[in-house]
C-alpha positions in Angstrom: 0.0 0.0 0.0 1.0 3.7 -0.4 2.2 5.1 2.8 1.0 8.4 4.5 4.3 9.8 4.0 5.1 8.7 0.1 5.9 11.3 -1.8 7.3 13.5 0.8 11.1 14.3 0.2 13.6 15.4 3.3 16.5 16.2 3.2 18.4 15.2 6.6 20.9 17.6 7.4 21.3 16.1 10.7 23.6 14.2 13.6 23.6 12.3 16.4 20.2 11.2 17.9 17.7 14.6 18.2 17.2 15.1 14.4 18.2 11.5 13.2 15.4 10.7 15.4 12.8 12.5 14.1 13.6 12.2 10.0 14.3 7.9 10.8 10.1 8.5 11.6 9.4 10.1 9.1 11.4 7.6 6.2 9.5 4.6 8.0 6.4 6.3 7.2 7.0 6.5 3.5 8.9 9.3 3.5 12.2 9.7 1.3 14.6 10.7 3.1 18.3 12.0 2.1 20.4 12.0 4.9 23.5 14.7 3.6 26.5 13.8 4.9 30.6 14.8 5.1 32.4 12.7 2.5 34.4 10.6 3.8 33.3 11.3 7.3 29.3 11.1 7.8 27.4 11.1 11.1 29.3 11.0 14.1 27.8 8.4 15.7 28.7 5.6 12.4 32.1 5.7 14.6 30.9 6.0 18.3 30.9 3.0 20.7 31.3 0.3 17.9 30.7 -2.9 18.6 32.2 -4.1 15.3 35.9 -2.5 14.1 35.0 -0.6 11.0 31.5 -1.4 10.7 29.0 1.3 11.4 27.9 1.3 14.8 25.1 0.4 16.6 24.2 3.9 17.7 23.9 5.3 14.1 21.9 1.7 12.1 19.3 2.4 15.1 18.8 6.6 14.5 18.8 5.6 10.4 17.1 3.0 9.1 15.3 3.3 5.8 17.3 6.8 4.9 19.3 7.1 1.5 22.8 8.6 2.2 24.5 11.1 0.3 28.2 12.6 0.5 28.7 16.1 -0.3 30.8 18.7 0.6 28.8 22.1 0.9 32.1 24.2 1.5 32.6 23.8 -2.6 30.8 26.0 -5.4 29.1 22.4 -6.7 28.6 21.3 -3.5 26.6 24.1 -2.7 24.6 24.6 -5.8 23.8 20.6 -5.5 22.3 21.5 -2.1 20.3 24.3 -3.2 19.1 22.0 -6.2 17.5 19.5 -3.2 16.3 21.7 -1.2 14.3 23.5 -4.5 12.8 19.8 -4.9 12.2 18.8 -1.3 9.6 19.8 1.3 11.4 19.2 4.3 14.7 20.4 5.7 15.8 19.2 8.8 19.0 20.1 10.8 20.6 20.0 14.2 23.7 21.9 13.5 25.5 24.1 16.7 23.8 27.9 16.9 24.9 29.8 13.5 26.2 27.4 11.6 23.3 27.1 8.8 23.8 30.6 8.6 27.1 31.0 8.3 26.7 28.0 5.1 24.7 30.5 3.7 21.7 28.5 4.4 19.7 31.4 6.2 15.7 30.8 6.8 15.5 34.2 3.9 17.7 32.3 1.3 16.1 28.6 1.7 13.0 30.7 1.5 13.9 32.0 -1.8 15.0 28.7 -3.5 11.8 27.2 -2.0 9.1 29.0 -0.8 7.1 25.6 -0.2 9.2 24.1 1.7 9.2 23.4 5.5 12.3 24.2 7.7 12.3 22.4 10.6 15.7 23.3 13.3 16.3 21.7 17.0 19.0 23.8 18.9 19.7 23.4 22.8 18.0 26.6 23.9 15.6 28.7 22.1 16.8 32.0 20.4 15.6 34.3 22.8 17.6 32.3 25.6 20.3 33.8 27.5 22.1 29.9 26.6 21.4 30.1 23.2 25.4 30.1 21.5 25.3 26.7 24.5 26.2 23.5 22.7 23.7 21.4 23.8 23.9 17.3 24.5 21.5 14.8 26.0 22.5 15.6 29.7 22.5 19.5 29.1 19.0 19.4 27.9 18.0 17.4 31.4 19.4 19.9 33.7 18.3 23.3 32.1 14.8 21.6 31.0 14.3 20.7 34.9 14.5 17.0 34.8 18.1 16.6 36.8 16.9 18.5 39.5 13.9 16.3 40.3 15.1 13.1 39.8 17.4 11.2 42.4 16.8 10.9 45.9 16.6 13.7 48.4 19.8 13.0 50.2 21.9 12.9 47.2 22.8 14.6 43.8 20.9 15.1 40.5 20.7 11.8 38.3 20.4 11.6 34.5 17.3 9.9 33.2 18.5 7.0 30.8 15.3 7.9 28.7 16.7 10.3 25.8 14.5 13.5 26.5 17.0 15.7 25.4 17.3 14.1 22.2 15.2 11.8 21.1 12.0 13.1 22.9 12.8 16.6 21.0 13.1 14.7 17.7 9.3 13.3 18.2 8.4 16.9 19.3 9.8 18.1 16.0 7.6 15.7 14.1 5.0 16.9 15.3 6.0 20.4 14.2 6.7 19.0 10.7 3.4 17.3 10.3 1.5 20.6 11.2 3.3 22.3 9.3 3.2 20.1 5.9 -1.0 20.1 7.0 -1.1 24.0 6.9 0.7 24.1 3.8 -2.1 21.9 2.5 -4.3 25.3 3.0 -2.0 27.9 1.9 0.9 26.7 -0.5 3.4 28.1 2.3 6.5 26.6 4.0 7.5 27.5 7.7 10.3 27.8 9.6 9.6 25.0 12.5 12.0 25.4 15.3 12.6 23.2 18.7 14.8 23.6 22.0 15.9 20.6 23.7 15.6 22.8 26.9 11.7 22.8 25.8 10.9 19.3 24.9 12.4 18.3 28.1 10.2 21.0 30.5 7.2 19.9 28.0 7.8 16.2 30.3 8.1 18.0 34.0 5.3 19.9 33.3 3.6 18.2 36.7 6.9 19.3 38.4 6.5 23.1 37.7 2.9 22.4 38.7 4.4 21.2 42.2 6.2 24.6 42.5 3.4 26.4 42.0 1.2 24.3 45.2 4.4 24.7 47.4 5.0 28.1 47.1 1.4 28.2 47.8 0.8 25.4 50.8 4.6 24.8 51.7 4.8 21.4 50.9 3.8 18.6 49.2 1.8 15.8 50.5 2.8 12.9 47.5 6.3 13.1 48.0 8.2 11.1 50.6 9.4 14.1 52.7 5.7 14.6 53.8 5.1 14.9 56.6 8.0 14.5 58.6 10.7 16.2 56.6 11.4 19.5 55.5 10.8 21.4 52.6 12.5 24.2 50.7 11.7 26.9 48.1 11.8 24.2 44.8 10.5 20.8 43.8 12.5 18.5 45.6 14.0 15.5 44.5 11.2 12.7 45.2 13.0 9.1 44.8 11.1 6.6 43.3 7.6 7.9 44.1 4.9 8.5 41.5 4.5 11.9 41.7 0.9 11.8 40.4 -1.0 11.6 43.3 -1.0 7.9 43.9 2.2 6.3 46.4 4.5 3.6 44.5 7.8 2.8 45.2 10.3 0.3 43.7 10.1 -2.7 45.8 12.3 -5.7 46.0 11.7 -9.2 44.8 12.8 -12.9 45.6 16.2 -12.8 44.5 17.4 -9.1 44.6 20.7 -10.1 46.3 22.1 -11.3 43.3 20.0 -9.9 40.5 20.2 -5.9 40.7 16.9 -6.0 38.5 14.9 -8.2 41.0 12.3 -5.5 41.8 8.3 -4.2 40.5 7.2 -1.0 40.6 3.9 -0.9 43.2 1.6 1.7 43.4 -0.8 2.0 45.9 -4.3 3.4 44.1 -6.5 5.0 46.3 -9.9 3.7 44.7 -8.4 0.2 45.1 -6.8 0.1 48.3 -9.0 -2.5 49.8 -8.3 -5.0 46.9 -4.4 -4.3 47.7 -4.6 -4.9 51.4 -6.5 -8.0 50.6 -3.5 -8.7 48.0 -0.7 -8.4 50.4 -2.3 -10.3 53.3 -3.8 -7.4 55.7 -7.3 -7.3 54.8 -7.9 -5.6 58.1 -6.0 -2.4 57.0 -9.3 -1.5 54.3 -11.0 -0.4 57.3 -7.9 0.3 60.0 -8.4 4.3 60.7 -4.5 4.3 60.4 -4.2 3.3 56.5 -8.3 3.5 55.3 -7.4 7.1 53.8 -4.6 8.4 52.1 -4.1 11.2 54.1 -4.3 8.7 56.9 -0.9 6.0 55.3 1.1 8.7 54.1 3.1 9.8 57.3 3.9 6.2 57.6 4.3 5.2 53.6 7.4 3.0 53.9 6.4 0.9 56.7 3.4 0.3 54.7 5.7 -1.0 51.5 8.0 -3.0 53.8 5.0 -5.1 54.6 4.3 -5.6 50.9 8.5 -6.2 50.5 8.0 -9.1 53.1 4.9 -10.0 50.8 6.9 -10.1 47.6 10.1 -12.4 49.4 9.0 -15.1 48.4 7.8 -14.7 45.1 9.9 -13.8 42.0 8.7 -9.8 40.0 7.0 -12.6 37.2 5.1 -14.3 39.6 4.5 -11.0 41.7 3.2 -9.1 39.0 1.0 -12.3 37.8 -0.2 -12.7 41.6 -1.0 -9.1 42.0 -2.4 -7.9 38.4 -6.0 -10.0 39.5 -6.2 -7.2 42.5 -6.3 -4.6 39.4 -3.0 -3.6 41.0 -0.8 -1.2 38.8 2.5 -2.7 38.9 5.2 -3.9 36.6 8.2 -5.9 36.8 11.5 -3.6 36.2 12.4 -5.2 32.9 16.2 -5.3 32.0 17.7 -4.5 28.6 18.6 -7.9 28.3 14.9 -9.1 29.1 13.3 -6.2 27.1 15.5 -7.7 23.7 14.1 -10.9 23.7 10.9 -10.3 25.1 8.1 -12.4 23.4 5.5 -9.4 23.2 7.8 -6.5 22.3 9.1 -8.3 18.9 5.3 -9.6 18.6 4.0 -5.8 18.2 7.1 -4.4 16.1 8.5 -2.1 19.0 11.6 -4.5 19.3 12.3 -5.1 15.5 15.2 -7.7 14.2 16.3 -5.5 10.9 19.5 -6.9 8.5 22.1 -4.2 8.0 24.0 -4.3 5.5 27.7 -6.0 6.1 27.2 -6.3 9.4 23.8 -8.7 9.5 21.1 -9.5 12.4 20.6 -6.8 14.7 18.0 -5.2 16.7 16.8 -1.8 17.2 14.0 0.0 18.3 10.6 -0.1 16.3 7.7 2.6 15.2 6.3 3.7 19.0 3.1 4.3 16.8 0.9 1.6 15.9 -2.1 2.4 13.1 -4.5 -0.1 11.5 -3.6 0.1 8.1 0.4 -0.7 8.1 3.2 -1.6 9.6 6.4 -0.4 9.1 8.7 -2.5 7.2 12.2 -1.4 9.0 15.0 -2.1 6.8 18.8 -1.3 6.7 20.3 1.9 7.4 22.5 3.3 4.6 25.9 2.8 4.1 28.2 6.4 3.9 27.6 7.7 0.6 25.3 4.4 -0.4 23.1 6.5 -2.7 25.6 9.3 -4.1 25.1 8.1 -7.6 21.7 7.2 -7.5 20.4 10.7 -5.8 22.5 12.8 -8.2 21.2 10.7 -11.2 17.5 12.0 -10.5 19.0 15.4 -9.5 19.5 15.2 -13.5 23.9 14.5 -13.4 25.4 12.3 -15.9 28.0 10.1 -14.8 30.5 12.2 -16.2 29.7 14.7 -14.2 29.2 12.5 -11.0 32.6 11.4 -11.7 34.0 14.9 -12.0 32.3 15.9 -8.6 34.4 12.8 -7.1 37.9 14.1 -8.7 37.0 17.3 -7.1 36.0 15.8 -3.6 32.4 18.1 -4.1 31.0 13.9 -2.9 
């Protein structure tokens, strides 16, 4: 079948995982897109953390599948014109470049305007223009701690943590999609492009939104009564960090399992709903506490919270986070076993629905990566090899109208 995206040409001017991340979603749904890349050189991450000496790593095959890949150097006079020549036939430019530097390529928003006024610029920086950060190089962990993530996350006795979740990066490349989508729909009405830009610094506040909420009720009440430190610690002027509770109202916490001592993974996530906090005590063996005045209410278990979960840990001793969360999950409990990386790539149910997807890349063979996030009902994406450096030189310039003269004139003159 056609896909929602065929006929839709990008051009990928990007590196790393932010925009590579956005442009991969946009080739697997139909989509083409031409990933422009240094000759010779290419994205960054086809060299970082290889698992395989001179193979393409691991990091770039899972930000690239289904993209065609094109060498050329910009920096030359055919370089540049070749450039200009895609972007006059595409409708989406994409780029993740440091502050300035499509500018100082020549590539302003006014001149990609003028060799395409149809065409949809989308941008991801670190910070947002008007930001006093905004010359700030901005990486994965940078984007966490301006956006108000690191702060928030960790326990209250010790320092910031990074969140292993990419929402500098690749939570700003699904923002950007969005973006592009609305864009490419308004253009439907009016025959205009857009400039479409994104800060990491905004895609990550855009997930603490229910933190900057919690500043606003404690600088209004003085404290919080969902987070651990309620009610016998102290609060302070901001958000604290909150450990592993679940920040929504409803106390969970990261419980152990039978077996923690050797496996580090050994645990569930348990959160105690208040709508369903008879079934629970029933669950974990205290029936009596539905009705106890000391845990009935909410209000009434939260000043002793953990004393309350180390009864359910003496629960779960015995029982593996499997057979915990098969046990529990008949009490309409929300719980989930904390799934390693190891378990999550051979789980049964996460190749079944395509989010864990075994793709063939070319020279190197089998390997995983992660799958479309999105289901829909009509297709599937069909994930298939990201390009080799420079795979589709030849073929791109070919419909760009070059003859292989040319093409091989470009290559004496290192334009590809």
């Amino acid at each position: 079948m056609t896909l929602p995206l065929s006929g839709i040409k990008v051009i990928d001017f990007t590196g790393v995982q932010s925009g590579p991340s956005c442009t991969q979603l946009m080739a697997w749904y139909g989509a083409d897109v031409i990933k422009v890349e240094r000759p010779g050189v290419g994205d960054v991450t086809r060299r970082q953390l290889r698992d395989i000496p001179e193979l393409d790593a691991l990091y770039f095959t899972m930000l690239n599948a289904n993209k065609r890949s094109v060498e050329l150097n910009t920096k030359t006079p055919e370089g540049e014109k070749i450039m200009e020549q895609l972007i006059r036939e595409s409708d989406v430019l994409v780029e993740n470049f440091h502050p300035g530097a499509m500018d100082h390529m020549g590539l302003t928003w006014e001149r990609i305007q003028e060799i395409n006024p149809r065409i949809i610029f989308g941008s991801i920086k670190g910070f947002d223009d008007v930001s006093r950060y905004a010359d700030i190089k901005a990486y994965e962990n940078v984007a966490q701690a301006a956006g108000g993530a690191l702060s928030t996350t960790g326990f209250w006795d010790g320092p910031p943590t990074v969140s292993a979740a990419a929402l500098g990066d690749s939570n700003t490349g699904n923002h950007l999609l969005i973006g592009l989508l609305t864009a490419l729909l308004g253009r439907e009405r009016t025959g205009k492009g857009q400039r479409v830009t994104i800060s990491m610094q905004d895609s990550v506040l855009n997930l603490c939104r229910v933190k900057l909420r919690d500043q606003q009720r404690l600088e209004k009440v003085g404290y919080l009564e969902e987070y651990p430190q309620y009610p016998n610690g102290k609060f302070g002027d901001a958000v604290p960090r909150g450990g592993n509770a679940g920040g929504g109202g409803q106390p969970g916490w990261v419980l152990k399992c039978k077996g923690w001592e050797t496996d580090p993974n050994a645990y569930v996530y348990f959160t105690i709903q208040e709508q369903n906090w008879e079934a629970t005590a029933k669950a974990i063996g205290h029936p009596e506490w539905a009705t106890d005045p000391k845990y009935a209410t909410a209000e009434a278990r939260q000043p002793h919270i953990f004393d309350i979960f180390a009864e359910i840990e003496k629960y779960l001793s015995t029982k593996t986070k499997f057979e915990a969360v098969e046990e529990l999950r008949k009490f309409d409990i929300p719980i989930a076993p904390v799934l390693s990386m190891k378990e999550i790539a051979v789980d049964p149910d996460l190749r079944a629905s395509g989010t864990v997807v075994e793709m063939d890349q070319k020279l190197r063979g089998k390997c995983l990566t992660v799958g479309s996030p999105i289901k829909f009902s009509d297709f599937t994406p069909d994930i298939k090899s990201a390009p080799l450096l420079g795979e589709h030189t030849e073929e791109v310039l070919g419909q760009l109208g070059y003859t292989a003269e040319q093409i091989a004139d470009f290559r004496a003159k290192k334009v590809i």
